[in-house]
Residue frames as a rotation matrix with the C-alpha (Angstrom) as fourth column:
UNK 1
0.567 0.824 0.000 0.00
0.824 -0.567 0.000 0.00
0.000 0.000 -1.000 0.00
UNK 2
0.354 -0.527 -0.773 2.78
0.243 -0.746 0.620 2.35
-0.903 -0.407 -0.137 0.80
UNK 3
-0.633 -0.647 0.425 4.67
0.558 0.000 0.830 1.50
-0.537 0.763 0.361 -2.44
UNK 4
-0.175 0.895 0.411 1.57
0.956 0.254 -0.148 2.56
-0.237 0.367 -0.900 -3.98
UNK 5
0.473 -0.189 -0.860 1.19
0.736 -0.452 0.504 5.23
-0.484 -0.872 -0.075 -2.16
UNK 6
-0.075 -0.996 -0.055 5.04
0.321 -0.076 0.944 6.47
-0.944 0.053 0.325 -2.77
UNK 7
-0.352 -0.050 0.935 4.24
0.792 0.517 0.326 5.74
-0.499 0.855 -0.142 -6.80
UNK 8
0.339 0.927 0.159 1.42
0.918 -0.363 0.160 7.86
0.206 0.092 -0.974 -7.00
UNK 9
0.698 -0.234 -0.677 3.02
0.062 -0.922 0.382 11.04
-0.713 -0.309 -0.629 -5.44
UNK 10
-0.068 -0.993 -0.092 6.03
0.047 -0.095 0.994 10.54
-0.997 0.063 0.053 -7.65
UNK 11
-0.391 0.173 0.904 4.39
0.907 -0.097 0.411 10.29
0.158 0.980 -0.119 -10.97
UNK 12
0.850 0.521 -0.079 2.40
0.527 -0.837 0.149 13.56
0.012 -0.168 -0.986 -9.45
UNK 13
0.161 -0.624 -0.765 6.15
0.263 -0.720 0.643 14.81
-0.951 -0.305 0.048 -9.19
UNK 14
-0.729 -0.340 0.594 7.52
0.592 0.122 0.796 13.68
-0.344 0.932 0.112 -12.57
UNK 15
-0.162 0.120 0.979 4.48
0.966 -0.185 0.183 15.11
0.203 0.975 -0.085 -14.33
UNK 16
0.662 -0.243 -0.709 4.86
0.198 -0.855 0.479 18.64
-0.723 -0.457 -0.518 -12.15
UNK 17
0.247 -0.908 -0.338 8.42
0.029 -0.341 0.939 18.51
-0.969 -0.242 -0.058 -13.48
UNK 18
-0.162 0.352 0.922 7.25
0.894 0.448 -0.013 17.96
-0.417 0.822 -0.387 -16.88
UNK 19
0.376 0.851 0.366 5.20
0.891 -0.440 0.109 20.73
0.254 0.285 -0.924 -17.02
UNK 20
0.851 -0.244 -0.465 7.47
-0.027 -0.905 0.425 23.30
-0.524 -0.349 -0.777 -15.85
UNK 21
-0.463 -0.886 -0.029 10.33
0.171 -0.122 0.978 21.90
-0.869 0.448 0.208 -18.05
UNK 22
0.081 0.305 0.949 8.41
0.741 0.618 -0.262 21.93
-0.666 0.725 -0.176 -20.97
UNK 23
0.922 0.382 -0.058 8.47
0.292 -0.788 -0.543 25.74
-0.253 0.484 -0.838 -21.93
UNK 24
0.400 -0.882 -0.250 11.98
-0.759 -0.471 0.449 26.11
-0.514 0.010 -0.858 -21.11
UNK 25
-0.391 -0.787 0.477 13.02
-0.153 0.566 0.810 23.04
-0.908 0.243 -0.342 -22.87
UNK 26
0.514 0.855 -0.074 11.23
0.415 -0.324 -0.850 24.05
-0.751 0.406 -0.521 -25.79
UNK 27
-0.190 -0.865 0.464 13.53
0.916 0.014 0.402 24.11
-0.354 0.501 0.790 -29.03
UNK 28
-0.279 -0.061 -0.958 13.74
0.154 -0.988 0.019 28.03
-0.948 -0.142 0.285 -30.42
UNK 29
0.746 0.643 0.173 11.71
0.198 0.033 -0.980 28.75
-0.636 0.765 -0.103 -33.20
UNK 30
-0.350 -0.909 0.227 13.57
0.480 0.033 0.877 28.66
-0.804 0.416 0.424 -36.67
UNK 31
0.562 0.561 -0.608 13.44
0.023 -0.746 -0.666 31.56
-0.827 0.360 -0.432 -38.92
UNK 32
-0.732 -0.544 0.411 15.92
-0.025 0.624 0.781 29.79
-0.681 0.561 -0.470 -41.10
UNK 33
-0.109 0.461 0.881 14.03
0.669 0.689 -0.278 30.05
-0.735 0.559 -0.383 -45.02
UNK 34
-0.879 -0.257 0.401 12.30
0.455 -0.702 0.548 32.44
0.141 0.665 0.734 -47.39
UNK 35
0.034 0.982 -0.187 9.98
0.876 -0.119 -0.468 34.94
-0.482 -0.148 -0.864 -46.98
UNK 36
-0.606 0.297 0.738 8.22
0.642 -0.366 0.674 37.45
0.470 0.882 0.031 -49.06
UNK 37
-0.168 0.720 -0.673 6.66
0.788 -0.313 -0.531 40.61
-0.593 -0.620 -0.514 -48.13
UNK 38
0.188 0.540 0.820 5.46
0.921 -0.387 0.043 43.68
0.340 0.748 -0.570 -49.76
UNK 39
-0.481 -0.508 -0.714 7.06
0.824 -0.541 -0.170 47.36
-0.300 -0.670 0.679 -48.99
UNK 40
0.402 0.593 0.698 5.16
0.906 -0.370 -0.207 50.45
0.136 0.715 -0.686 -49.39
UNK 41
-0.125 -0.204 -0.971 6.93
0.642 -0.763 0.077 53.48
-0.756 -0.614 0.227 -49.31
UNK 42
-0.593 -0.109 -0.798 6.55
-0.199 -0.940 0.277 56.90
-0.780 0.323 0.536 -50.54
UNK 43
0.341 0.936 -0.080 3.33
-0.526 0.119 -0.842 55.51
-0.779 0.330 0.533 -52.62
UNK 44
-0.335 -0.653 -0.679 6.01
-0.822 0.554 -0.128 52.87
0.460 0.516 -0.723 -54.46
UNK 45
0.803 0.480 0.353 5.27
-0.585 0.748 0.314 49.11
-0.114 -0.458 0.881 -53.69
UNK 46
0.220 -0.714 -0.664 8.38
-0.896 0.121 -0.427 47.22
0.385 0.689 -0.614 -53.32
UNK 47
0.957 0.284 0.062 8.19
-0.273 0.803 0.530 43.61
0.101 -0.524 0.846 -53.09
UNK 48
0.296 -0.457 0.839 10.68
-0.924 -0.358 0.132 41.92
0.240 -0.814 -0.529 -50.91
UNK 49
0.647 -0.498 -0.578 12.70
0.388 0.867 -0.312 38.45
0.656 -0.022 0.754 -50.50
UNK 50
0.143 -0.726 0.672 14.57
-0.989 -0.134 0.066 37.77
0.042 -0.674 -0.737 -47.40
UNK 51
0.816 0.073 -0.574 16.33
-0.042 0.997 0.067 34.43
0.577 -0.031 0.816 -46.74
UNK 52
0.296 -0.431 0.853 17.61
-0.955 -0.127 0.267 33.68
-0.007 -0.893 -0.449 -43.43
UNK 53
0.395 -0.430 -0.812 20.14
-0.004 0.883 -0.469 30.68
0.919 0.188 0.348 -43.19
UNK 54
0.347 -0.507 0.789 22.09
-0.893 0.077 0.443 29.47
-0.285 -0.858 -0.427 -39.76
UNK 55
0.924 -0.082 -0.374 24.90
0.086 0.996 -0.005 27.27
0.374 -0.027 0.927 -40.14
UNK 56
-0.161 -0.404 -0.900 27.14
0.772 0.517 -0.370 26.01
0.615 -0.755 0.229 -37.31
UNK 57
-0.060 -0.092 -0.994 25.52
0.982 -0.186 -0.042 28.95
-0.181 -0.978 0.102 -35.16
UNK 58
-0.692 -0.584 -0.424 25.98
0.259 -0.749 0.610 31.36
-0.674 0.312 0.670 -37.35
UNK 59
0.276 0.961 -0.020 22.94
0.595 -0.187 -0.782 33.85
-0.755 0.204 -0.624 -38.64
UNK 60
-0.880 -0.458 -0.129 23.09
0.167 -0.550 0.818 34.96
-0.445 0.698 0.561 -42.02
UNK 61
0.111 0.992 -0.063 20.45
0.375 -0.100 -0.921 36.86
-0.920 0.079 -0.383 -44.07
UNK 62
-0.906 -0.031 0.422 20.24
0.389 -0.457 0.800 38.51
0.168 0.889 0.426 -48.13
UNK 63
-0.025 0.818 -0.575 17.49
0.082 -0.571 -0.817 41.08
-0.996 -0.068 -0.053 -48.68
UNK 64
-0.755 -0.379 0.534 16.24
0.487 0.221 0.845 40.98
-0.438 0.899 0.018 -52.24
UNK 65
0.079 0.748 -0.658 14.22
-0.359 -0.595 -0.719 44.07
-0.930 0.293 0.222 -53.35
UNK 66
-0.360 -0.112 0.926 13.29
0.687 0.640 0.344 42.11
-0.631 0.760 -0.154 -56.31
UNK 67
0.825 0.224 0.519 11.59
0.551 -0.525 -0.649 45.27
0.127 0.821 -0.557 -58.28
UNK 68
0.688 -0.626 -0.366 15.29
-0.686 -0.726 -0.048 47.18
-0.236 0.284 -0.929 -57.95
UNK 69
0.837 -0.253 -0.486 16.99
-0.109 0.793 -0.599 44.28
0.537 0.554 0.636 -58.66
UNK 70
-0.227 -0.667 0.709 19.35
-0.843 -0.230 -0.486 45.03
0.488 -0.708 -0.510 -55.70
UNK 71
0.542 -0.146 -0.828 20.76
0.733 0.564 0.380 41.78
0.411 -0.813 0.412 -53.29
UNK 72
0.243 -0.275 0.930 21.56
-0.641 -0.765 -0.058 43.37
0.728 -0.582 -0.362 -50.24
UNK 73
0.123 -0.112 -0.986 23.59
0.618 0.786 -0.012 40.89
0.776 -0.608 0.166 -47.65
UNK 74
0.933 0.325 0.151 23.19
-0.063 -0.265 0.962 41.69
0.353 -0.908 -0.227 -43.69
UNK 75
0.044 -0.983 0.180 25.76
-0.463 -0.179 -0.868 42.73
0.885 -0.045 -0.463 -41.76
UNK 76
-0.885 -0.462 -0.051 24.67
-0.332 0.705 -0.626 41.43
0.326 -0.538 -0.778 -38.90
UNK 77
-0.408 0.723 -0.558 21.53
-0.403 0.405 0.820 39.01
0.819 0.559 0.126 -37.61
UNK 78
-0.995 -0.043 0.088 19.98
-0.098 0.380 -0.920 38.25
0.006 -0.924 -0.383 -33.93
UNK 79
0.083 0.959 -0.273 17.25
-0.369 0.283 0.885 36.45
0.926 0.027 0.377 -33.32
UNK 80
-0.975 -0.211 -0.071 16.30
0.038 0.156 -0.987 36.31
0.219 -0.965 -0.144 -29.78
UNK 81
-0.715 0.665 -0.216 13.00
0.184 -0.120 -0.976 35.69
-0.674 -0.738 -0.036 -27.59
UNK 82
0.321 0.848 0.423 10.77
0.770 0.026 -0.638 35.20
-0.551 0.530 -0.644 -30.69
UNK 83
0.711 0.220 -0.668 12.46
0.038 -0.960 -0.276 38.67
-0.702 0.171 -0.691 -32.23
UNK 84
0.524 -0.515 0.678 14.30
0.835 0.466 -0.292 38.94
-0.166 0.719 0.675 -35.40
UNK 85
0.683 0.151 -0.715 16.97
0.159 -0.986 -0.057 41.89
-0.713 -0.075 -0.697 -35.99
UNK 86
0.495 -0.241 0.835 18.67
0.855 -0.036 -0.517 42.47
0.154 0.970 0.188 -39.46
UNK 87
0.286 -0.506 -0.813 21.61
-0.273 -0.857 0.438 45.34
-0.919 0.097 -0.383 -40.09
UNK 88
0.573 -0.205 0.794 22.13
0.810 -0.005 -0.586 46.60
0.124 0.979 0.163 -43.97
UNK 89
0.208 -0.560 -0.802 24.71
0.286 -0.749 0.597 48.70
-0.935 -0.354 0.004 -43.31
UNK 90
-0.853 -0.515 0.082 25.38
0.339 -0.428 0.838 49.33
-0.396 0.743 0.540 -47.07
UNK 91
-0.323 0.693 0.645 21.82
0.341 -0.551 0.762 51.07
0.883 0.466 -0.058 -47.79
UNK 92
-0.826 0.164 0.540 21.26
-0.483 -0.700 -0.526 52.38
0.292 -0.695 0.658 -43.83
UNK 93
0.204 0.974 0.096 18.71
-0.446 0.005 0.895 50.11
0.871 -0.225 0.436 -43.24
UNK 94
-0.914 -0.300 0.271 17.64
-0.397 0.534 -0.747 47.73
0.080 -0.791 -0.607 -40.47
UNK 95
-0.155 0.542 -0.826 15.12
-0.234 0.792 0.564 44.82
0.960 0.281 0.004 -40.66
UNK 96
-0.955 0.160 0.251 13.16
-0.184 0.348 -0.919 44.38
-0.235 -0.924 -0.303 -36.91
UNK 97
0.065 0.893 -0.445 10.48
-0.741 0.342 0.578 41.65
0.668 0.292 0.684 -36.67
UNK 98
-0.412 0.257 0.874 8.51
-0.785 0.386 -0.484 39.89
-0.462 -0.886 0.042 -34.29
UNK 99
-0.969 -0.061 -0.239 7.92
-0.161 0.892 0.423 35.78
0.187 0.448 -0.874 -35.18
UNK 100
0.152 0.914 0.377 4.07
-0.899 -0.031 0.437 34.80
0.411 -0.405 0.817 -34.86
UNK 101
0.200 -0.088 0.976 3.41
-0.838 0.500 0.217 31.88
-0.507 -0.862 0.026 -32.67
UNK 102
0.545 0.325 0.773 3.10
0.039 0.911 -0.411 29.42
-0.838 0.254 0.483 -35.79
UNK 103
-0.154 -0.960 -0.236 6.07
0.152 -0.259 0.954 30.54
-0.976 0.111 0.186 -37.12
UNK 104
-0.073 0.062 0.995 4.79
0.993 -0.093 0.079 31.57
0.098 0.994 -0.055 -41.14
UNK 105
0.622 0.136 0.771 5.14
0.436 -0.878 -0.197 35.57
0.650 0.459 -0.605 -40.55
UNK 106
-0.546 -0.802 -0.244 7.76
0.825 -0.565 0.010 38.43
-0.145 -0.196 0.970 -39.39
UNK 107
0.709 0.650 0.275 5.86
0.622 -0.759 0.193 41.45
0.334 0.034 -0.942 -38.55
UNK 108
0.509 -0.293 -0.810 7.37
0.692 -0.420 0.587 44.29
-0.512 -0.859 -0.011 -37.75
UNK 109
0.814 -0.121 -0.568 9.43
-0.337 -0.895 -0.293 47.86
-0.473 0.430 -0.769 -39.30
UNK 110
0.314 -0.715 0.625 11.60
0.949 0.250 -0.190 48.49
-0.021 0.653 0.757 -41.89
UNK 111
0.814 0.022 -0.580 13.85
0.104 -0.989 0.108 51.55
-0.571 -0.148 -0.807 -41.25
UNK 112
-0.131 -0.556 0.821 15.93
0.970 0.098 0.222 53.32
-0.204 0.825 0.526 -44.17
UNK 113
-0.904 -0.301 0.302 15.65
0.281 -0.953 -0.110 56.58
0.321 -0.014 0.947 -42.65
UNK 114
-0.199 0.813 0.547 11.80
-0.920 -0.347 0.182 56.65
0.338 -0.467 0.817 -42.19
UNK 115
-0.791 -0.082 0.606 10.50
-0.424 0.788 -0.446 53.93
-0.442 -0.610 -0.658 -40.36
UNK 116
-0.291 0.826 -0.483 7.87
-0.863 -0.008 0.505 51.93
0.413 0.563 0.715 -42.46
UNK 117
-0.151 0.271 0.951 5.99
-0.824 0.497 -0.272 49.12
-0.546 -0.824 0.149 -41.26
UNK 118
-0.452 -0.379 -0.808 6.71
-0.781 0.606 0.153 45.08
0.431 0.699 -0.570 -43.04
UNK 119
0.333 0.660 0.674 5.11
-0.732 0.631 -0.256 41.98
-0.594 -0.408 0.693 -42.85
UNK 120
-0.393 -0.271 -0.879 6.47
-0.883 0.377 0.279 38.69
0.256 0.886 -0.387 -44.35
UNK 121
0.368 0.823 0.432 5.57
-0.902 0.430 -0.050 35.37
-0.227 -0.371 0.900 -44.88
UNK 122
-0.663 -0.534 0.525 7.53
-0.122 0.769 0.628 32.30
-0.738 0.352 -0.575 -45.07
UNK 123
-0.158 -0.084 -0.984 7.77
-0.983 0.103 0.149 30.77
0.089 0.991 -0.099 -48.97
């Protein structure tokens, strides 16, 4: 009866401990692919290819304003806490976006002197 007992509380630990590891041991969303979004500035529409790559640890990104025909590689890339951040130092820009929960979109601004607001969508 004890052993029972004993069992019973311990599987009540284990799945406790379950349930608090589970968020934190939760693998980090991957923003690794292609997405496509649509810029509007200054009453211009300029559509948009980004493709984000990590390999051995290392975040790398191209911006491809596909109506100026301009690749534009990132100087540098952090993705942290669900947030993506992007530096084009050769055109002044900077690429910040927030992941949605079901990882297929990158909301968030595109600044290049004014700040404009961007939305992509994984390809």
């Amino acid at each position: 009866m004890k052993l029972v007992s004993l069992a019973r509380r311990l599987g009540v630990a284990i799945l406790a401990t379950a349930a608090l590891a589970g968020p934190a041991a939760a693998q980090a969303p991957s923003y690794d692919g292609d997405w496509a979004g649509t810029l509007e500035a200054g009453g211009q529409k300029l559509r948009l290819e980004l493709h984000l790559k990590t390999v051995g640890g290392q975040e790398t990104a191209i911006l491809d304003s596909l109506d100026q025909g301009a690749s534009i590689p990132a100087t540098a890339v952090k993705t942290d806490g669900g947030e993506l951040s992007a530096l084009f130092l050769a055109v002044g820009g900077e690429l910040k976006a927030k992941l949605s929960p079901d990882g297929k979109t990158l909301a968030g601004t595109w600044t290049q002197g004014a700040t404009l607001p961007l939305t992509m969508t994984r390809k």
